[in-house]
Every structure is written in C-alpha cells, then in structure tokens.
C-alpha positions in Angstrom: 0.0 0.0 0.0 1.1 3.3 -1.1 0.9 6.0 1.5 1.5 9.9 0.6 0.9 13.6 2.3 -0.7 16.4 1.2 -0.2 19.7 1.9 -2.9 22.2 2.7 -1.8 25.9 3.8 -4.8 27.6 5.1 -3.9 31.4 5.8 -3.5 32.8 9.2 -4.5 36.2 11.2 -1.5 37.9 11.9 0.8 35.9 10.4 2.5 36.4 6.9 1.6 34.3 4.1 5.5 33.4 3.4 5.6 32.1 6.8 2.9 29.6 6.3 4.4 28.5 3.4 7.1 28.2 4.5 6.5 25.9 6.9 4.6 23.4 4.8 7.2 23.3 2.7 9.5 22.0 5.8 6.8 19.0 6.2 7.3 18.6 2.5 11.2 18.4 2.6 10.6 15.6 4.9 8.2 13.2 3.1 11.1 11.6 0.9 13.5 11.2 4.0 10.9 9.6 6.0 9.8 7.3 3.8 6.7 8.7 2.3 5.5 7.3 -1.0 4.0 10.9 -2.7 3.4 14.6 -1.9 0.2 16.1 -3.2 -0.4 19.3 -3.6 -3.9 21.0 -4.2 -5.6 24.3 -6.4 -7.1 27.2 -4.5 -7.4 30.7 -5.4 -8.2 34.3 -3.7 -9.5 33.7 -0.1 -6.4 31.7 1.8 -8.2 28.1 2.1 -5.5 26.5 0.9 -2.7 28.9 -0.6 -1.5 26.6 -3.4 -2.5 28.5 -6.2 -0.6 26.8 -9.2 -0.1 22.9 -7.7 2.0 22.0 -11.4 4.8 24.9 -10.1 4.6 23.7 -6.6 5.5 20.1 -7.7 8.0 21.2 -9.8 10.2 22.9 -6.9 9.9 19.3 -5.6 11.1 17.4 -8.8 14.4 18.9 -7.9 14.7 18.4 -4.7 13.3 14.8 -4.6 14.0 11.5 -6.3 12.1 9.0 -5.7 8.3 10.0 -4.7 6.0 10.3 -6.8 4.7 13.9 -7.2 0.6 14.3 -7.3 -1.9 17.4 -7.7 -5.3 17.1 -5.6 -6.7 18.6 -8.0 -6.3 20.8 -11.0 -9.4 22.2 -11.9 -9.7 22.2 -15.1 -12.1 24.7 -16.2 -10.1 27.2 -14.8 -7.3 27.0 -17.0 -6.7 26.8 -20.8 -6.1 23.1 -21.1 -3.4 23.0 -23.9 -1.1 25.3 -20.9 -2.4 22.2 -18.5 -1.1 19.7 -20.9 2.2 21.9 -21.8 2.9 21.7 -17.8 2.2 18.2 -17.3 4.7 17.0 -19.8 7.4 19.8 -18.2 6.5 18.3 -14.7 6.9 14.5 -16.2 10.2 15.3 -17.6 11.6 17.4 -14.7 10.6 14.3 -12.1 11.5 11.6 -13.9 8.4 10.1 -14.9 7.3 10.4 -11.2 3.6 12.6 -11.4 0.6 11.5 -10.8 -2.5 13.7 -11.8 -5.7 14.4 -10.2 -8.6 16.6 -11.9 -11.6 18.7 -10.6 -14.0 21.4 -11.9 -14.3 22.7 -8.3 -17.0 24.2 -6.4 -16.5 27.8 -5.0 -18.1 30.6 -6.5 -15.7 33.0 -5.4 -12.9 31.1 -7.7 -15.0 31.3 -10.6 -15.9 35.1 -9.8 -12.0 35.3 -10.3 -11.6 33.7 -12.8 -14.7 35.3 -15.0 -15.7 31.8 -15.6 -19.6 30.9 -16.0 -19.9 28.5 -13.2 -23.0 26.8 -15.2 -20.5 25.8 -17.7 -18.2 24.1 -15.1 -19.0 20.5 -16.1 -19.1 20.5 -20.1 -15.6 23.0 -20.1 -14.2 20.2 -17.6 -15.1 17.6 -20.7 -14.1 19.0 -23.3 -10.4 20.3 -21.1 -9.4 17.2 -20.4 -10.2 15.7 -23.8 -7.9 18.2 -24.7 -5.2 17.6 -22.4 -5.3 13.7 -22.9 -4.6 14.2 -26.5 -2.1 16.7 -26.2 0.0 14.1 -24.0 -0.9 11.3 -26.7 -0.6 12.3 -29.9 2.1 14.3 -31.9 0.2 16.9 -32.9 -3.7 17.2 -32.6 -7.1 19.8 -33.7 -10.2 20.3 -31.4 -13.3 21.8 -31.8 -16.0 21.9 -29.2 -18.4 24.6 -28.0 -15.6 26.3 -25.9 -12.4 25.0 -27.4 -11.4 26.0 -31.3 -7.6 24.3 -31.5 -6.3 24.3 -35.1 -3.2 21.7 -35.4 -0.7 21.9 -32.7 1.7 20.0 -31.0 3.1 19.9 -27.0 6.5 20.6 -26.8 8.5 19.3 -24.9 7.0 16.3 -25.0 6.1 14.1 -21.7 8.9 11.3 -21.3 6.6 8.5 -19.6 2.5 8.2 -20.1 0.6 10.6 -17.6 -2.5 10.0 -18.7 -2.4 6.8 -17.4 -2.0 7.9 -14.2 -5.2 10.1 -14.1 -7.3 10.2 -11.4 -11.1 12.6 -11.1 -12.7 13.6 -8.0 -16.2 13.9 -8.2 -19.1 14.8 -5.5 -21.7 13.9 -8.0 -22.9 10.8 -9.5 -23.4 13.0 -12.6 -19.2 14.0 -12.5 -18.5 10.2 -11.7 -19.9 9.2 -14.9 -18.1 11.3 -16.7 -14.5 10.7 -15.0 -15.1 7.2 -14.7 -15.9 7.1 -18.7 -13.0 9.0 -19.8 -10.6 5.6 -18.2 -9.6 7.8 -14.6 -9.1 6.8 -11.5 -10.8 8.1 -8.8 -9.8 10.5 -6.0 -11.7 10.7 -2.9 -11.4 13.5 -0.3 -12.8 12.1 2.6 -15.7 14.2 3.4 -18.5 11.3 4.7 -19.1 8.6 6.5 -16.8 5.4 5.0 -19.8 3.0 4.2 -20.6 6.5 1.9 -17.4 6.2 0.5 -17.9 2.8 -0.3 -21.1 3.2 -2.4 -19.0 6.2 -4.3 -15.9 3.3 -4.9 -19.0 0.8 -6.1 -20.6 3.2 -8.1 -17.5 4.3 -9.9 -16.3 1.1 -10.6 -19.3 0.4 -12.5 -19.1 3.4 -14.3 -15.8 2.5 -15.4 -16.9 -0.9 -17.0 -20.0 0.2 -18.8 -17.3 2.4 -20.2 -15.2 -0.7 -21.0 -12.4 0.2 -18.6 -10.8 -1.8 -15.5 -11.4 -0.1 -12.4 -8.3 1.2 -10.7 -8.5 1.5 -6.7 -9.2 4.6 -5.6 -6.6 7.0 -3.8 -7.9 8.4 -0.8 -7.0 11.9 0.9 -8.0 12.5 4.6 -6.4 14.4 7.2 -4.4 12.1 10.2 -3.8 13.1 14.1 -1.8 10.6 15.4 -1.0 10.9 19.5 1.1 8.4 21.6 -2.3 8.7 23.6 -6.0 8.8 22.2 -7.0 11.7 24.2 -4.3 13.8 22.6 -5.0 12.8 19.5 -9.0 13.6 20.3 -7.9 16.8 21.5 -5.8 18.0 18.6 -8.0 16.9 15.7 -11.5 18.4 17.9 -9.6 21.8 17.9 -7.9 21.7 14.6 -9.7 19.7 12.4 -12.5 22.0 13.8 -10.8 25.2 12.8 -10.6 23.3 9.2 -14.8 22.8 9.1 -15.2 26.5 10.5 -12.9 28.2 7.1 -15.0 25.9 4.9 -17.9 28.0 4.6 -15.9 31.3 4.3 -14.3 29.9 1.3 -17.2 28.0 -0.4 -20.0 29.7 1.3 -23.0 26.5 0.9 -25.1 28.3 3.9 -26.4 30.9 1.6 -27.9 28.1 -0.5 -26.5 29.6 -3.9 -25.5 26.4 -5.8 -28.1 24.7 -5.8 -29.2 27.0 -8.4 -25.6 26.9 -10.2 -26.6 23.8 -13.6 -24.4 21.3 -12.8 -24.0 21.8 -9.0 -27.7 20.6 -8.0 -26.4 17.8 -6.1 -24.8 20.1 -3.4 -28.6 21.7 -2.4 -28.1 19.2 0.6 -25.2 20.3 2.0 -26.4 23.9 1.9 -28.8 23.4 4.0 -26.1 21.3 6.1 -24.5 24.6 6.2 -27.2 26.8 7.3 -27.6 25.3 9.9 -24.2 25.9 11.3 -25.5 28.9 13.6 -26.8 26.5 15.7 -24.1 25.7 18.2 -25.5 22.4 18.9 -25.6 21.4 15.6 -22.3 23.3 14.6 -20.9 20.8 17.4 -22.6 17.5 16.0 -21.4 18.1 12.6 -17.7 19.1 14.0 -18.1 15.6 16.2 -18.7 13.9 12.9 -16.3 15.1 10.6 -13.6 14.6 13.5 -15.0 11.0 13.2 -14.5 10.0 9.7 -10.9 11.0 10.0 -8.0 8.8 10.9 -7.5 9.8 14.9 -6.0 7.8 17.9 -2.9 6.2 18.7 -0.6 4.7 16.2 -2.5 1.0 16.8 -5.8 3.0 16.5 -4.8 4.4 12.9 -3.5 0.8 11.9 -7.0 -0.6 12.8 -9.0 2.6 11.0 -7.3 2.0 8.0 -7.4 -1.3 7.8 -11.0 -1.1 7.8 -11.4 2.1 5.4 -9.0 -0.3 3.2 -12.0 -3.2 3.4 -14.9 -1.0 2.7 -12.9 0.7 -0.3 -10.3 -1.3 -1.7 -8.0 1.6 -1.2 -4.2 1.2 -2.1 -3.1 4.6 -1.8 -3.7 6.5 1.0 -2.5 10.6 1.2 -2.8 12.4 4.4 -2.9 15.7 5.7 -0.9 16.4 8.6 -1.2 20.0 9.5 -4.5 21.6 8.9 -6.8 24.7 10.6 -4.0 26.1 11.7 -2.1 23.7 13.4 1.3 24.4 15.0 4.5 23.7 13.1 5.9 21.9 15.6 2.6 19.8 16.3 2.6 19.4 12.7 5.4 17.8 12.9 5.5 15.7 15.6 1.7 14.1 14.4 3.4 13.0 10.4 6.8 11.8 12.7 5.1 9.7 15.0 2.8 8.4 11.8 5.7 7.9 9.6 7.4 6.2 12.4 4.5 4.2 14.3 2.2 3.5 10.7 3.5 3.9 7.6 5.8 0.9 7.9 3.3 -1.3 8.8 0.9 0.2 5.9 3.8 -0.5 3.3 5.1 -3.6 4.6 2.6 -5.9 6.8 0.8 -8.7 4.3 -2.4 -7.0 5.6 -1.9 -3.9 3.3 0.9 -5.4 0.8 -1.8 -7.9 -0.9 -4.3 -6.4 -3.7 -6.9 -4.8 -2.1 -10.5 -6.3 -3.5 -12.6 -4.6 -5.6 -15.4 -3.3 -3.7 -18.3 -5.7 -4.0 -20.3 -5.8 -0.7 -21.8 -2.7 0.6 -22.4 -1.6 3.9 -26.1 0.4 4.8 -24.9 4.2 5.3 -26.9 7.3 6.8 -26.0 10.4 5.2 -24.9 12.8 7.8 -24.8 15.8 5.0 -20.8 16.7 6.2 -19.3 18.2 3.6 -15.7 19.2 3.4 -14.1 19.4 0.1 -10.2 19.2 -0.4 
C-alpha cells in the first residue's frame, strides 16, 4: 500500500503568508526522507483556504529536490485553466521528475474562484469535458485539432513532449454521481477527499467502478485523501483533531460559502442543495458541534494502533491502495505538525507498506455496507 501527504496551507491572522508556506514546505522536505511514497499538492485561489495557487509549479520545486516520490496534484481544476497550458505543464513536470507525477482533476466548487476567474460557473461540467479531452490528446498524440463549443484548436503540438505516459495515471474527484460518470468514462481513477461517512465512501468506490466498466475500462483503486492526528495517547489525539480539524470545518464555509444556499441553483452543482442546507444550519451551536463531532470522526484519529486498525478497515470497505494524508491543517502548530506526520511515519507507515495486511491487492469493492448520510461536507 502506497501512502503519501498532502499539503494544505490555510492562511493565518497575523501571520505572513510566506511564513505559512514556509512551513509546509518543511513538512514537504521531509516526506522523501521519512519514507513517504508521494506529496500532493492541491488548487485554490483568492481567499487563503489552501494557498496553493498553481499545484503544477509547486510540484516542480519538488522534482528537484526529490528523487524517488511520486509527485501528485489534488486537484487541477480544469475549467479554470486553458487546457493545452495544462497539458504543456504536465509534460514539463513529467520530464523534470522523472516520470514520477501523478495527476488528479476537478471542476471545483466555489463561487468565489470562478468570480475570479470570469468563468460561467453553469459551464463548469461540459468546459471540464471537453479540457481534459484536450489535455489527454495533447499528451498522446504528436500533434492534434479540437473543436468543441468552448475550445477551437487548429493543429498543434506539446512541446517538450512528456517522457513516460501521464494520462495513465489520471485520477477525477467527483461529489456527484453526474461528474463520476463522466470521470469514470474517460478511463480515470478516482480520487476521494474524505468528506463522509466510509460505508458513503464505499457506495461512491462501487458506483464508480461500475461506471468505469460500462465504459469498457478496468477499475483502478481509488486513492484516498484524509487528514491524520496521530498521539502516543488517544485523548491527545482527540484533543488536537477536535480543535484543529475544527478550525478546518469552520474556514470551509468562508471559502465556499454553501449556507447561503447559492449552488443549488448553479446547472451542474444541484447535487450540493443538501449540503447547503447542512451549512445553514451551522449557527446553531449544537448542531455546529454535531457536525464538527462527525467530521472529526470520519478522519484517521487515535494512537498509532488506532490508525492501523481505521485504516485497515477504510482499506476493506474501499479497496484503497493509496492513501494521502494531511498532517497540518486549521491552523495547526508547526511543531505539532510535525510531531503528528513523525510519530505516523514512524509508528504507521511501515506497517501500511510492509505488513501482508496492506501489501496484498486490495479487493474490488463488491459488498456494501447500509450508510446514513450525515450531509458533512468538506471538500479538499
């Protein structure tokens, strides 16, 4: 079993942007020494949710330093971005790293990116298609024309071309079974940010996989992102992700702002009318505190044992083989930060890449569990 980290850089009061940066990218120096498998890095713009603007530059500082992980993005969101500079990028990146990126895709969902971006958020879903159509060919063929309602590409070519085959190591997250169809019929992977309960998750894995072979393509098991606090002692660990991961729910809304109900009149985003009423709620202190309690819940917290036997069992319900965590989130302190992805690297990850529990295939996912939506949503 693979196992990866992610970094997340949510702005701070009072503190410089730099600094915050700065200190992710410490816990990023470290996740080749300690034996890490792959650093992810995601997209956000304009509010300081996560200040990774441009996740293709941010990999490529690592290329350089690094030589052995692989190098992933969680996500690029593709309607954002002209896709043939996506493409040009991606074949940069796979030549600066060796061959070593792998590549998730989105079409996000805050408004206030797309405000920036003068992008028509109603378009979100078929500029997402016809992008990564684009891309894909880009990477695949020598030269190549499109034409699609918002692409017009005469004849061209990417230059440099990749050195390896990226596209084969695509991945989609989607929150909609609408945006699962489509990623699982293009031949992704899929990328799950662990926002729900896992017996959720495994319906999403299920659902996917059939996706992908109505398409005619072999299922690949999902990578999974979710954020880790890992204590010598379970009431440490309770304490720090309660606090932390906390702090993480409360810049959600700030950033995506569901409570005011808006995208569930956004075409393409009518799936997410649930979690904005999720969100309205949140005024409520004792329902601000149950949904906090729950997200806490669906995350990997507790002693190093305690982690083992969680992801052993989200590994069951999912068939997950590649699991990237979050170590420093809401705030945390670098030095917390720190000692939470030590004591994992040192207590967990050896026994996720090494133990004959997590080295043998994981099984597709065939049997599925009864689930109660809880409507907690937190996006990467």
């Amino acid at each position: 079993m693979k196992v990866g980290m992610a970094l997340n850089m949510l702005s701070q009061p009072g503190r410089p942007d730099s600094a915050i940066l700065h200190e992710h990218m410490q816990l990023g120096d470290l996740a080749e020494p300690l034996g890490f498998d792959s650093l992810f890095a995601l997209e956000h713009h304009f509010t300081g949710y996560a200040m990774s603007p441009s996740p293709l530059q941010f990999l490529s500082y690592y290329a350089g330093r690094t030589k052995r992980i692989h190098l992933g993005t969680g996500v690029i969101v593709i309607p954002w971005h002209d896709p043939i500079r996506i493409a040009e990028q991606i074949a940069l990146l796979d030549i600066l790293c060796g061959g070593r990126c792998i590549f998730g895709f989105g079409r996000g969902a805050a408004r206030v990116e797309y405000e920036g971006f003068r992008i028509p958020m109603d378009e979100a879903r078929p500029r997402f298609k016809e992008g990564l159509e684009i891309v894909k060919l880009g990477l695949t063929q020598a030269s190549f024309e499109y034409k699609g309602d918002y692409f017009d590409i005469p004849r061209t070519s990417i230059r440099p071309a990749p050195i390896s085959h990226p596209e084969r190591r695509f991945y989609g997250s989607a929150n909609s079974p609408e945006s699962a169809k489509l990623i699982a019929s293009q031949g992704l992977g899929q990328l799950i940010v662990m926002h729900n309960e896992w017996s959720k998750a495994a319906h999403e894995v299920y659902d996917f996989h059939k996706y992908a072979v109505e398409a005619g393509h072999t299922p690949k098991p999902p990578i999974i992102v979710t954020n880790v606090s890992c204590a010598e002692t379970r009431a440490e660990a309770d304490d720090r992700a309660v606090t932390w991961l906390g702090k993480k729910w409360d810049s959600v809304d700030n950033h995506y702002r569901f409570s005011d109900g808006g995208l569930a009149n956004v075409k393409g985003y009518e799936a997410y009318s649930k979690i904005g009423r999720t969100y309205q709620k949140m005024s409520d202190l004792t329902h601000r505190q149950k949904m906090t309690d729950t997200y806490v819940k669906i995350q990997l917290v507790g002693t190093p044992d305690d982690c083992i036997e969680q992801i052993a069992q989200l590994r069951t319900l999912t068939g997950l083989e590649h699991l990237v965590c979050e170590f420093s989130y809401g705030g945390l302190p670098h030095d917390e930060a720190e000692q939470n992805l030590r004591l994992f690297a040192d207590k967990v990850k050896p026994v996720l890449q090494n133990d004959a529990l997590f080295t043998q295939p994981a099984k597709i996912v065939t049997d599925l569990p009864s689930f109660q939506d809880t409507g907690v949503f937190v996006p990467a």
